[in-house]
C-alpha positions in Angstrom: 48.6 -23.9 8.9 45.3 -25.8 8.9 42.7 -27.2 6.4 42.1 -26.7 3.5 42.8 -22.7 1.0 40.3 -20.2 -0.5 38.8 -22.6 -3.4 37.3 -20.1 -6.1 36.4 -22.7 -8.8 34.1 -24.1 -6.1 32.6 -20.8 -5.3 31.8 -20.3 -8.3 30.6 -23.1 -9.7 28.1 -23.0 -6.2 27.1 -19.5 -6.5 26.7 -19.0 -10.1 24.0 -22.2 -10.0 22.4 -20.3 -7.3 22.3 -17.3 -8.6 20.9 -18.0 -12.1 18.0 -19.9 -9.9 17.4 -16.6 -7.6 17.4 -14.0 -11.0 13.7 -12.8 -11.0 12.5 -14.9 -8.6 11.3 -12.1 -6.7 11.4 -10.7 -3.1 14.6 -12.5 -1.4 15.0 -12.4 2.6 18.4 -12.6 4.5 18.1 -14.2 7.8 20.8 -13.3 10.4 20.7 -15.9 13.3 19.1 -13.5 16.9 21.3 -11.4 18.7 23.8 -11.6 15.7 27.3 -11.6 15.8 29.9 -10.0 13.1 30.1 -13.0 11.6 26.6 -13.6 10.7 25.8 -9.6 9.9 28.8 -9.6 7.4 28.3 -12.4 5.6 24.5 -11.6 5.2 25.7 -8.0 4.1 27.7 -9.7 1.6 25.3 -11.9 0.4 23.4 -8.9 -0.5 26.0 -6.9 -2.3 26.5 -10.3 -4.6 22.9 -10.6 -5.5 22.4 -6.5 -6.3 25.4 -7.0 -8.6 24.8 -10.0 -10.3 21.2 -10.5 -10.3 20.5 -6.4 -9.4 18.2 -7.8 -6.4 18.0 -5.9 -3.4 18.1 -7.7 -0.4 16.5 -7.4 2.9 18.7 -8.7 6.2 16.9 -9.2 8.9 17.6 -10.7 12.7 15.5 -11.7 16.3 16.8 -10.7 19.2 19.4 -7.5 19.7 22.4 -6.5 18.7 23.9 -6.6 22.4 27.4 -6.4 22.7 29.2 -3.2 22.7 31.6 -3.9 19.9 28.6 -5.2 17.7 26.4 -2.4 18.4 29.5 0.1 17.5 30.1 -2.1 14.3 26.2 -1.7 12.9 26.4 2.3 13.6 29.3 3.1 11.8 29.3 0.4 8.8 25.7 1.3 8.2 24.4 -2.3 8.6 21.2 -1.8 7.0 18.5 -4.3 8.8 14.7 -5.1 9.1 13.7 -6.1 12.6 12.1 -9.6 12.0 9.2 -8.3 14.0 8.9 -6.2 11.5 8.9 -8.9 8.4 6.1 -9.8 6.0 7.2 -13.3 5.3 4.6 -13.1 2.6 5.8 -11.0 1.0 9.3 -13.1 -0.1 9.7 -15.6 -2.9 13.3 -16.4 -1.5 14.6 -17.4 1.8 18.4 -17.2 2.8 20.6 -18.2 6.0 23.9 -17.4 6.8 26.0 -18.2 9.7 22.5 -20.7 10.6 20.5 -23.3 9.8 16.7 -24.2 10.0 16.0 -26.0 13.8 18.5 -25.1 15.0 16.7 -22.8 17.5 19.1 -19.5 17.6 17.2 -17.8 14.5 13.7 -16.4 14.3 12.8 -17.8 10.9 9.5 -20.3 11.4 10.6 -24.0 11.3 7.7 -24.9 9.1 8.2 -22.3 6.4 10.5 -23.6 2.8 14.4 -22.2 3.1 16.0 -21.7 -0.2 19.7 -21.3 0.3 21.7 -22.0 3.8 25.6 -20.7 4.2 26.8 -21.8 7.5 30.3 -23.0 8.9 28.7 -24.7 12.0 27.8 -28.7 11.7 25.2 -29.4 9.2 21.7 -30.3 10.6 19.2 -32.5 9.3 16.5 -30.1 8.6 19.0 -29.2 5.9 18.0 -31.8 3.7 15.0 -29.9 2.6 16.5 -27.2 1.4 17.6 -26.3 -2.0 20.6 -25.0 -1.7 23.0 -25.9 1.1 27.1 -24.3 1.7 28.1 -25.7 4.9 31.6 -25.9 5.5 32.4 -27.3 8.9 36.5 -26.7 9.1 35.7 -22.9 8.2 36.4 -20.5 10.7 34.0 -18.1 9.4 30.9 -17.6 7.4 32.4 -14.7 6.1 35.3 -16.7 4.7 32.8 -18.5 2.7 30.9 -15.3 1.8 34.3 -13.1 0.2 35.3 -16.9 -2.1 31.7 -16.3 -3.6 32.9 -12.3 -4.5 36.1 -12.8 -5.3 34.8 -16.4 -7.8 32.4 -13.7 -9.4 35.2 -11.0 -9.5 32.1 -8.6 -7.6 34.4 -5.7 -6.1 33.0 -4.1 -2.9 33.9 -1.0 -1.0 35.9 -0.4 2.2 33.1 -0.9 4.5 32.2 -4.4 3.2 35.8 -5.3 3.3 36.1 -4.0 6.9 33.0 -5.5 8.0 34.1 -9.1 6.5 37.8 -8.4 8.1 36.3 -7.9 11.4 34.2 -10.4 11.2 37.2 -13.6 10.4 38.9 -11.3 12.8 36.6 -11.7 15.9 35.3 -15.2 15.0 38.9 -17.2 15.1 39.7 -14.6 17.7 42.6 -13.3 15.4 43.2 -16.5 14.1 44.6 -17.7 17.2 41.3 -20.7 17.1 39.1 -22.6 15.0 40.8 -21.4 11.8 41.8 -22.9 8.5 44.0 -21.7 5.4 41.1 -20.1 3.9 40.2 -18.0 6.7 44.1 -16.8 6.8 44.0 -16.0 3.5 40.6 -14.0 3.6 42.2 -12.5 6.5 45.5 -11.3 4.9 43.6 -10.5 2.0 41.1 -7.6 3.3 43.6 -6.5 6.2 44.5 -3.7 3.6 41.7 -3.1 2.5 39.6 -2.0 5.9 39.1 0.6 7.7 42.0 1.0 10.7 40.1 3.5 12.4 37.0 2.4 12.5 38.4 -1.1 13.1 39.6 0.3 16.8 36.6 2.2 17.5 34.5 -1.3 17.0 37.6 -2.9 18.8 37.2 0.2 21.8 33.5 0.7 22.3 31.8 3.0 24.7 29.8 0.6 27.5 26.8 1.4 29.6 27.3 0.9 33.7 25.2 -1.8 33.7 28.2 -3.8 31.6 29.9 -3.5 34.5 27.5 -5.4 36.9 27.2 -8.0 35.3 31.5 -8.1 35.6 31.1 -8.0 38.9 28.0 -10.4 38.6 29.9 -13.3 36.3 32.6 -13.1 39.5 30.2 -13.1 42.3 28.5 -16.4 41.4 31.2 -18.4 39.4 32.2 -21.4 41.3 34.8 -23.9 40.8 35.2 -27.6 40.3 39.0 -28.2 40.0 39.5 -26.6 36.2 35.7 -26.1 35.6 34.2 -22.7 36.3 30.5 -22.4 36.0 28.4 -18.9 36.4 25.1 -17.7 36.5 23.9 -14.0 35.7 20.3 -14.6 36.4 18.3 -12.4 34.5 20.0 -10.2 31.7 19.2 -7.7 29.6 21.7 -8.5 27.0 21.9 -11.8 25.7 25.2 -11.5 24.4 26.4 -10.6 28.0 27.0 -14.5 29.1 29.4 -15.0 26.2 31.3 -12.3 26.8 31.8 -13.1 30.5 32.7 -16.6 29.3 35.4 -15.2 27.6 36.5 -13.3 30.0 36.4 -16.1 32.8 38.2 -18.8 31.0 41.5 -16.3 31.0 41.9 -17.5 34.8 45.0 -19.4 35.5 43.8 -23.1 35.9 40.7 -22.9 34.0 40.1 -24.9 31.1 36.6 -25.3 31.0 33.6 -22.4 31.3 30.1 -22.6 31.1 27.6 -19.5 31.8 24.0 -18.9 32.0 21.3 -16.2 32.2 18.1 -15.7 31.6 16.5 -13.0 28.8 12.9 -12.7 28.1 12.2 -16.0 28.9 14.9 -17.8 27.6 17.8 -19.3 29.4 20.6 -18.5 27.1 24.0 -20.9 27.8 27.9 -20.4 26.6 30.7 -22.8 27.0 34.3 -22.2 26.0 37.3 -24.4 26.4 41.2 -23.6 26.1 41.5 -28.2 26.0 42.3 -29.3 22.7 40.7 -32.6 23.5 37.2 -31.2 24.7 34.8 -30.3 21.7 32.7 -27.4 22.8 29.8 -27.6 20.3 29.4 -31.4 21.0 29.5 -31.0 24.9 26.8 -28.5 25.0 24.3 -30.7 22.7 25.3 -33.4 25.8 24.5 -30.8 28.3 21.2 -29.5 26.6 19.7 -32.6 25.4 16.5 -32.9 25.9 16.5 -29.3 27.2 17.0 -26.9 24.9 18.6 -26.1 21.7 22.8 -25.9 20.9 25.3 -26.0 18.5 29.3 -25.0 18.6 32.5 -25.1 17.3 36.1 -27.4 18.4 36.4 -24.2 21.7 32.9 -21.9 21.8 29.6 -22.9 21.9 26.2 -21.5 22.8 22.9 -23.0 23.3 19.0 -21.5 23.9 16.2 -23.0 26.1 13.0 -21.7 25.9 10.5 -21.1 27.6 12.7 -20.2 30.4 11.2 -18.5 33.7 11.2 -18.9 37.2 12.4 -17.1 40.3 16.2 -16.9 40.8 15.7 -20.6 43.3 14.4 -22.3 39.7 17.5 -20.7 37.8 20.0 -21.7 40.3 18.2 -25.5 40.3 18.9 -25.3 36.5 22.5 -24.5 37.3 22.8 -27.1 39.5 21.5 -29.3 36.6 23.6 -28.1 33.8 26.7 -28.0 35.7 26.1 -32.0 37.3 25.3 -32.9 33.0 29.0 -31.5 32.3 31.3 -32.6 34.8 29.7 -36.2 34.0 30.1 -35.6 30.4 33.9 -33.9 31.1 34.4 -37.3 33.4 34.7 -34.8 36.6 33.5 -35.8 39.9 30.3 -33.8 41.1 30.8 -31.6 44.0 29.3 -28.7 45.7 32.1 -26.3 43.7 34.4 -23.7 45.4 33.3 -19.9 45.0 35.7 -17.8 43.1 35.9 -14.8 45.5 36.2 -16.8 49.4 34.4 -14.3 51.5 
C-alpha cells in the first residue's frame, strides 16, 4: 500500500473555512473539465450535495465538450447527473466559481482564463495560475478527485444516497483502473468504503454499455494506422467525432505484448486532441506529454495516463499525419529511442 490514508481533520479543517466563506455568497458554479470523465462529474456532484447541506446552496455543474464514451454517457443517464451545457452558462450571473478534477490554464476546461476562480480541487500537478485563487486542494499522490471529494463528506459527517456513493465508487474505480495504478491509501480506503454502498447493477450496466457502429471504426481505425518503433506504438484517428475515442484506443493498444509506450491522436472540431499511456514504471506520462506538446498545445497527466489539447487544430489528413510525424520524432527523443520510419501493426 501506497501514500498517504483518508485524513478527515484536514478535510475538515479545509472545507469548513471554505464553506463558512461560500454561505450567502450567492450564485456558485461547478466547473467540470470538457468531455468529462467519472472522476471529474462525481466529484463536482459531490461538491454540490456538500454545499446544499451545509450552506443549503444549490449548485450548478457544468462542462465543454461531450460526454463521449459509452460507459460515461450510460453513467450520466442512469445516476441522473444533472448538468448545464457551458454554452448555456451566464457567467454573470455567479458570485462563486469552483473546479474539480482541473485547474485554471490548463486548457482541458471551458471556464475563461481571465475570469477570478474561487475554490480548485484537483489531484493532477498544481499549476501556476493557481496562485490567484482563493482557495486551492490539490493533492498530487491522489488517485482521484473523488477521493478528496468523500474526506470533505465524511469530515462534515454529510450522508449521501446510493447514487452519490455509486457515482464516487465508480469514479476511484475507473480512475486507478481498480486500483491496479496511480493509487494511494486513501483511494483504497474510499474504495472499500463505498463498495457496499453502490449500486451493483447499475455499476455493470455503466461497466457493459450499448455502443454505436461507428465505435467500431474507429477499432478498426486505431489498428489500421498504429505503427511501431520497437516498444512504442503511435496512432492516428484523424478526425473524430468523440473526443474521448483516442483514449480509449490508447488503452486498448498498450495491452499488446511488447508495448510499453502509446501515444494517439485525432482531430475534433478543430482541436487535435493527444493521449499517452505507459505500462514503464520509470516513464512519467504527464511529464512526457508537457515534453511532447511544448510550445504546441496544452497537457497535463498522471505517473501512467496523460492527455493533452492543441487548438486551433485543422488541416487535411497530409497536415495531421505531418503533426504525427512531429509528435511521434518529440517522444522517441524524449523516451531516448532512435527515430525511424516505424513498422505498421497489421503487415499487409
Amino acid at each position: 500500500m501506497k501514500g498517504r490514508t483518508l485524513d478527515l481533520t484536514r478535510s475538515k479543517e479545509f472545507s469548513g473555512q471554505f464553506l463558512d466563506w461560500v454561505r450567502g455568497k450567492g450564485n456558485v458554479l461547478i466547473v467540470a473539465h470538457d468531455n468529462p470523465d467519472p472522476d471529474s462529474l462525481a466529484g463536482a456532484m459531490a461538491l454540490k450535495h456538500l454545499l446544499l447541506k451545509t450552506t443549503g446552496q444549490d449548485a450548478t455543474i457544468t462542462y465543454g465538450g461531450i460526454i463521449g464514451r459509452g460507459e460515461n454517457r450510460t453513467m450520466a443517464e442512469l445516476l441522473e447527473i444533472d448538468t448545464v451545457h457551458f454554452d448555456h452558462i451566464d457567467l454573470d450571473s455567479f458570485q462563486v466559481i469552483c473546479l474539480v478534477d482541473t485547474q485554471p490554464g490548463t486548457g482541458n476546461n471551458s471556464f475563461p482564463e481571465d475570469r477570478a476562480v474561487h475554490l480548485v480541487i484537483d489531484h493532477h500537478p498544481i499549476r501556476d495560475a493557481c496562485s490567484t485563487c482563493r482557495w486551492v486542494d490539490i493533492r498530487e499522490n491522489f488517485g482521484a478527485s473523488a477521493t478528496i471529494l468523500l474526506e470533505y463528506l465524511l469530515a462534515n459527517d454529510i450522508s449521501f444516497g446510493t447514487k452519490l456513493a455509486t457515482i464516487l465508487f465508480y469514479a476511484i474505480k475507473s480512475e486507478t483502473q481498480d486500483l491496479g495504478r496511480d493509487w494511494v491509501k486513501a483511494d483504497r480506503e474510499a474504495y472499500l468504503y463505498l463498495l457496499p454502498l453502490a449500486n451493483n447493477r447499475i455499476l455493470y450496466r455503466i461497466t457493459h454499455p450499448k455502443v454505436p457502429r461507428q465505435y467500431f471504426f474507429s477499432y478498426n481505425r486505431a489498428i489500421e494506422n498504429s505503427r511501431l518503433f520497437d516498444d512504442v506504438l503511435v496512432f492516428n484517428l484523424y478526425a473524430i467525432d468523440n473526443p474521448d475515442i483516442v483514449a480509449e484506443m490508447a488503452d486498448f493498444l498498450l495491452r499488446m505484448e511488447g508495448v510499453e509506450v502509446v501515444l494517439g491522436m485525432g482531430q475534433y472540431q478543430g482541436e487535435e486532441v493527444v493521449s499517452l499511456r505507459t505500462s514503464q514504471p520509470e516513464i512519467i506520462a504527464g511529464e512526457a506529454i508537457r515534453v511532447v506538446l511544448n510550445g504546441l498545445g496544452t497537457a497535463g497527466g498522471h505517473h501512467t495516463t496523460a492527455g493533452g489539447q492543441i487548438k486551433p487544430m485543422v488541416g487535411n489528413q497530409a497536415v495531421q499525419r505531418e503533426l504525427e510525424n512531429s509528435l511521434t520524432r518529440r517522444l522517441l527523443e524524449y523516451l531516448g529511442r532512435k527515430p525511424g520510419r516505424g513498422r505498421p501493426l497489421i503487415q499487409a
